[in-house]
C-alpha positions in Angstrom: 0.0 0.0 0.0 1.3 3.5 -0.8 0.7 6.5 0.8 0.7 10.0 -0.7 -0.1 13.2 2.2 -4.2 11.7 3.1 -4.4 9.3 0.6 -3.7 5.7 0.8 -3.4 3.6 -2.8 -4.1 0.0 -2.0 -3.7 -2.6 -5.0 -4.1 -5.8 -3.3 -4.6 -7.8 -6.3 -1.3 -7.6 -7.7 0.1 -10.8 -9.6 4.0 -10.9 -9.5 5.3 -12.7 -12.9 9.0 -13.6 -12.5 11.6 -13.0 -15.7 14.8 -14.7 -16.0 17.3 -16.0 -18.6 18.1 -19.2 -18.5 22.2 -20.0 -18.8 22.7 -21.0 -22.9 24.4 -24.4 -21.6 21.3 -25.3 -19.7 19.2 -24.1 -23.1 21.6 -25.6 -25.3 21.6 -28.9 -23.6 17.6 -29.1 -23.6 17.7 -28.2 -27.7 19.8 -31.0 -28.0 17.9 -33.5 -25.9 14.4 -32.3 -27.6 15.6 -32.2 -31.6 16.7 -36.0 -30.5 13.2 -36.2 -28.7 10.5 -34.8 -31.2 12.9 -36.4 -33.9 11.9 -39.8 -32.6 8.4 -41.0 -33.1 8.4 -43.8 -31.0 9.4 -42.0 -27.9 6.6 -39.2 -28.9 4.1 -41.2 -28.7 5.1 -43.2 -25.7 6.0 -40.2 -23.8 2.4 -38.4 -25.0 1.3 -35.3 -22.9 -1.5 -34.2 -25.2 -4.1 -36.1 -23.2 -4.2 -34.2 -19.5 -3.3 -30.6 -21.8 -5.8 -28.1 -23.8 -3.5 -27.1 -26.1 -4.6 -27.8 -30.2 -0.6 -27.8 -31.5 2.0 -30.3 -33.3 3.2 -31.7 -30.4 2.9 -32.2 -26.1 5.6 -34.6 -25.0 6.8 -35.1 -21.6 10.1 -34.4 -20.9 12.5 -37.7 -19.7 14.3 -36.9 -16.3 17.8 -37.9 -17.7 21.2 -37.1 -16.4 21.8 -33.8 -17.9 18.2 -32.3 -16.9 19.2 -31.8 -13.6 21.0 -29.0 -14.5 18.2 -26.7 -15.6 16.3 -28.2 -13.2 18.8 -27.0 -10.8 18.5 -23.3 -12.1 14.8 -23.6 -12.1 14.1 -24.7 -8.5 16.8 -21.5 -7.8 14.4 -19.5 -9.5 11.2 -20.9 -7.5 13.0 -20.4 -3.9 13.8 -16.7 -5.2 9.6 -15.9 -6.1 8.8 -17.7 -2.6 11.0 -15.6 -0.5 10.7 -12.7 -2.7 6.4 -13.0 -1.8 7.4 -14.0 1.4 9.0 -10.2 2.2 6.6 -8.6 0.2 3.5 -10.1 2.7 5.3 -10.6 5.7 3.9 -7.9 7.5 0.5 -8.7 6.8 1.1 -12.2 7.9 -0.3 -13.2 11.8 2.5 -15.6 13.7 1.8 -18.7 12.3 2.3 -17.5 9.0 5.3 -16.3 9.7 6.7 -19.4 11.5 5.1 -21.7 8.6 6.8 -19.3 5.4 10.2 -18.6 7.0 11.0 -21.5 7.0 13.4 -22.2 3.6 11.1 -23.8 1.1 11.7 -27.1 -0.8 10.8 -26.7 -4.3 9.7 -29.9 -5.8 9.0 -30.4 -9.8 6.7 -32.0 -10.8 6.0 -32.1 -14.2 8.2 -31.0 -17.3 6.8 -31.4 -20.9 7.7 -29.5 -24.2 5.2 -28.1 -26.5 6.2 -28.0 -30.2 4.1 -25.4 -32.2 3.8 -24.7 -35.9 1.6 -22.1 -38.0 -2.3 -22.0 -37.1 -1.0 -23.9 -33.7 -2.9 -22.6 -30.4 -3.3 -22.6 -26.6 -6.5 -21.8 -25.1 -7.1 -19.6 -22.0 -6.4 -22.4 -19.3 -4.6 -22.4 -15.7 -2.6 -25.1 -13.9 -3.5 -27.6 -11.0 -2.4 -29.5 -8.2 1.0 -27.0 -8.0 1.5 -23.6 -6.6 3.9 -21.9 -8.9 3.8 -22.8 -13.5 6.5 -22.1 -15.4 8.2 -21.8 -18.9 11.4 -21.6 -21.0 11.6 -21.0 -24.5 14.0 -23.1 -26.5 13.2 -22.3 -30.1 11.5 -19.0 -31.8 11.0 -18.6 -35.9 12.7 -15.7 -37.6 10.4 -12.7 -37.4 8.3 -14.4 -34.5 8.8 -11.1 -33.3 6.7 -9.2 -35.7 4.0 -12.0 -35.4 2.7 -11.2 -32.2 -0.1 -14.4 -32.5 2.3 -16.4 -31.1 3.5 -14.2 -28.0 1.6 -15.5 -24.3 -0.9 -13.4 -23.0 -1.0 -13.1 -19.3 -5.1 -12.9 -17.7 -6.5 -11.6 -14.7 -9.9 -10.3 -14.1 -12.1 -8.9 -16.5 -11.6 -6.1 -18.7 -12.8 -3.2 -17.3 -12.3 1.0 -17.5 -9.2 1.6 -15.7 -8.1 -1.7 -15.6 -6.2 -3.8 -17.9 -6.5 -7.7 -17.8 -4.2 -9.1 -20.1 -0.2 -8.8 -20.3 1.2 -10.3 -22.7 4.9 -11.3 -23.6 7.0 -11.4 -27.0 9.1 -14.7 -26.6 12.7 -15.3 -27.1 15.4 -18.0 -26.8 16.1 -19.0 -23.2 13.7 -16.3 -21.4 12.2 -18.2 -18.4 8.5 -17.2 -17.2 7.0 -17.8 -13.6 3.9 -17.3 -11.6 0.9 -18.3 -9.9 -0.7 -21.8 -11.1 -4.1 -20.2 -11.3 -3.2 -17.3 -13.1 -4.8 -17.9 -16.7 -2.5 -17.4 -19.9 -3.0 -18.5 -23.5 -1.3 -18.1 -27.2 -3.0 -17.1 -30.5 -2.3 -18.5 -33.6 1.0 -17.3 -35.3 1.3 -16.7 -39.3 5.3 -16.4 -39.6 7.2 -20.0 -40.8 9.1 -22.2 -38.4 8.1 -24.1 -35.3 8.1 -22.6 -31.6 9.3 -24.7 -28.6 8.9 -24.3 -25.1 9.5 -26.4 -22.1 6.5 -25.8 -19.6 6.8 -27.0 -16.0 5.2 -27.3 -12.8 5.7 -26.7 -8.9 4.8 -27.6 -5.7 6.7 -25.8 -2.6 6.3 -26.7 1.1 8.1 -25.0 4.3 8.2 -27.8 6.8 6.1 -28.6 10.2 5.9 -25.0 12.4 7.9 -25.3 15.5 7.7 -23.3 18.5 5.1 -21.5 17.8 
């Protein structure tokens, strides 16, 4: 809440949407793994996410938990524990003692879900959230030449309804090795793009817990 001489601006619906870029070894390493991946038909349809996802695009296919992923897996749960104690500063006055003895506490960041999504022209993503996780995530591993004037493809952030003096959507023009976080409920969706060339990205989910509260 701000305050300005008598008057107090309070915004307490405020979504925080992390930004980060991913180290090129880690992004390199997963362009590798999914060229080898989607370049394999067998393994994409064994390893199949299109069934629990909304998406209407070329390919969902989960990603394998191999030896080298647990370096950007590494990076990402880094990431994670930054948003959680980042929130957990930014609310900590507001919390009541229990809160505070519950969120303190260093979080363990748990993954639990990785898939790549393998988009060409006309390709889509509906307006959809995520469940059973607290925090959803991205990292983009391969954008088409002029993506950037094609903004069909970028992802468009929702929240509430379009209204005067409120704007609902946010939305972000992708590029190589930018990672995305935020809230699992918060919706978010991609229009169609027109420009040639597929667009990857490697979603993922969270779950984070703190630990029984002690002493309290």
């Amino acid at each position: 809440m701000k305050k300005s001489n008598n008057i107090n601006w309070i915004t307490p619906f405020e979504v925080t949407i992390m930004k980060a870029k991913c180290p090129k070894e880690h992004v390199n390493f997963m362009i590798e793994a999914v060229t080898l991946l989607l370049d394999n038909e067998i393994l994409c349809k064994e390893l199949d996410a299109s069934d629990g996802l909304v998406g209407n695009v070329t390919n969902e296919v989960h990603v394998p938990q191999l030896a080298g992923t647990e370096g950007i897996n590494n990076w990402i749960k880094e990431q994670a524990k930054k948003y959680v104690n980042r929130n957990f500063k930014k609310n900590e006055s507001e919390y009541n003692k229990y809160q505070k003895a519950y969120f303190s506490q260093e979080p363990k960041i748990s993954i639990t879900s990785e898939w790549v999504v393998r988009m060409n022209p006309g390709d889509f993503n509906p307006a959809h959230f995520h469940t059973n996780c607290h925090l959803s995530g991205l990292i983009y591993l391969k954008i088409p030449e002029g993506f950037d004037e094609d903004a069909g493809g970028n992802i468009h952030f929702l929240h509430g309804n379009p209204a005067d003096y409120y704007e609902n959507q946010y939305q972000v023009v992708p590029k190589v090795g930018d990672m995305y976080l935020w809230p699992s409920w918060l919706q978010h969706f991609v229009y169609p793009y027109k420009c040639e060339g597929e667009r990857w990205v490697m979603p993922f989910n969270i779950l984070i817990s703190h630990g029984e509260i002690k002493g309290v």
